[in-house]
C-alpha positions in Angstrom: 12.1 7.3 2.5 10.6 6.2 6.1 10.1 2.5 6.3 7.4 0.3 7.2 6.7 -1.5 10.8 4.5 -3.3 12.5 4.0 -0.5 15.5 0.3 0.0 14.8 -0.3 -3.8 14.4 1.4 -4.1 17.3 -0.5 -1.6 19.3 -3.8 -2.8 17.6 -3.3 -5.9 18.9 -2.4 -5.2 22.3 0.4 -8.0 22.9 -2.0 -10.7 20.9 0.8 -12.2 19.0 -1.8 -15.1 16.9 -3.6 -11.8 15.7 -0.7 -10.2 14.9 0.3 -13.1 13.0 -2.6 -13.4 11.3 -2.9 -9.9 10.1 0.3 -9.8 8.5 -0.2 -13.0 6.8 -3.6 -11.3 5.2 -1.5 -8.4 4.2 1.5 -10.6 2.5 -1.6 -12.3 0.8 -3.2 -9.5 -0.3 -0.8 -7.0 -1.2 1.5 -9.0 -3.8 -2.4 -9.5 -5.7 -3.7 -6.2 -4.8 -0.1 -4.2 -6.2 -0.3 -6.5 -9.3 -4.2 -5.2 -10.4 -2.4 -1.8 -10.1 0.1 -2.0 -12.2 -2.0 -3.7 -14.6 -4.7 -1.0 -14.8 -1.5 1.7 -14.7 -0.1 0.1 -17.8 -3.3 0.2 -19.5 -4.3 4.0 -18.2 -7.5 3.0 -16.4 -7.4 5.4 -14.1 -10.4 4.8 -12.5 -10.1 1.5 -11.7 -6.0 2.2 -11.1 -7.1 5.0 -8.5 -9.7 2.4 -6.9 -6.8 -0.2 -6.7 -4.7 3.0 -5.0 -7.2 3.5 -2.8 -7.4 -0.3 -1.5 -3.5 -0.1 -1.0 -3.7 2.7 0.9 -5.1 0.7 3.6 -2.1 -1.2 3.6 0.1 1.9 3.5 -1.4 2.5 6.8 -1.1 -0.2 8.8 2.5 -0.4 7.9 2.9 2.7 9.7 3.7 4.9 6.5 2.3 8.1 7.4 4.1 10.0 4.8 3.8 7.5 2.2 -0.4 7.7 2.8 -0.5 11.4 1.8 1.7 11.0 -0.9 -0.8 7.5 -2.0 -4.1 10.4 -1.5 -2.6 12.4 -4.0 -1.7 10.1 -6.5 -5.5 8.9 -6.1 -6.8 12.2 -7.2 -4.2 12.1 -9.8 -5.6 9.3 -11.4 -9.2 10.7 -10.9 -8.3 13.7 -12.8 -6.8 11.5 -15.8 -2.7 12.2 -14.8 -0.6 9.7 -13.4 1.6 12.4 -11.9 3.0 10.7 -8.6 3.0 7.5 -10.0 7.4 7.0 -9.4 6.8 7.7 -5.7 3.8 5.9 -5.6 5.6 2.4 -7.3 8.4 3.3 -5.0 6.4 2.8 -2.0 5.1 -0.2 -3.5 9.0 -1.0 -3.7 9.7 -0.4 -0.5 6.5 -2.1 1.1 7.4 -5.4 -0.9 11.0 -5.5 0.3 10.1 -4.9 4.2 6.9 -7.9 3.6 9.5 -10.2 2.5 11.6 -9.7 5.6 8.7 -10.9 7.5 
């Protein structure tokens, strides 16, 4: 599974380390609260609102540089729009996998 980094922070910032700083504290703010709503509405197969919290996180899943890991988010969203929750392991894995890296931060 590829991993998360802070090259396009880094590259959006261009050498601003306070901005850099402050972006990553939104997104260790945000995505704990945002990935919690998800699994919430997962559990309780509200798809729409689940694939409008997928959505949200996909934002996420791009800044952290997870090019892969986007796709695989778009297609769980249409998943859930169509009622199925198929690509929900890989999509909670990514979740996995972008909590462990945020707490190394």
């Amino acid at each position: 599974m590829e991993q998360p980094n802070l090259s396009y922070i880094n590259q959006l910032s261009g050498g601003d380390k306070a901005f850099e700083e402050k972006l990553i504290t939104i997104i260790k703010d945000e995505f704990p609260k945002e990935k919690d709503i998800y699994f919430k509405n997962i559990e309780n197969d509200n798809f729409k609102e689940a694939a409008e919290n997928v959505h949200k996180l996909k934002h996420k899943i791009s800044i952290l540089g997870l090019e892969k890991s986007y796709e695989v988010a778009v297609n769980f969203e249409n998943s859930l729009l169509d009622q199925s929750k198929t690509g929900k392991d890989d999509f909670d894995a990514i979740m996995q996998n972008i909590t462990d890296f945020l707490a190394t931060l």
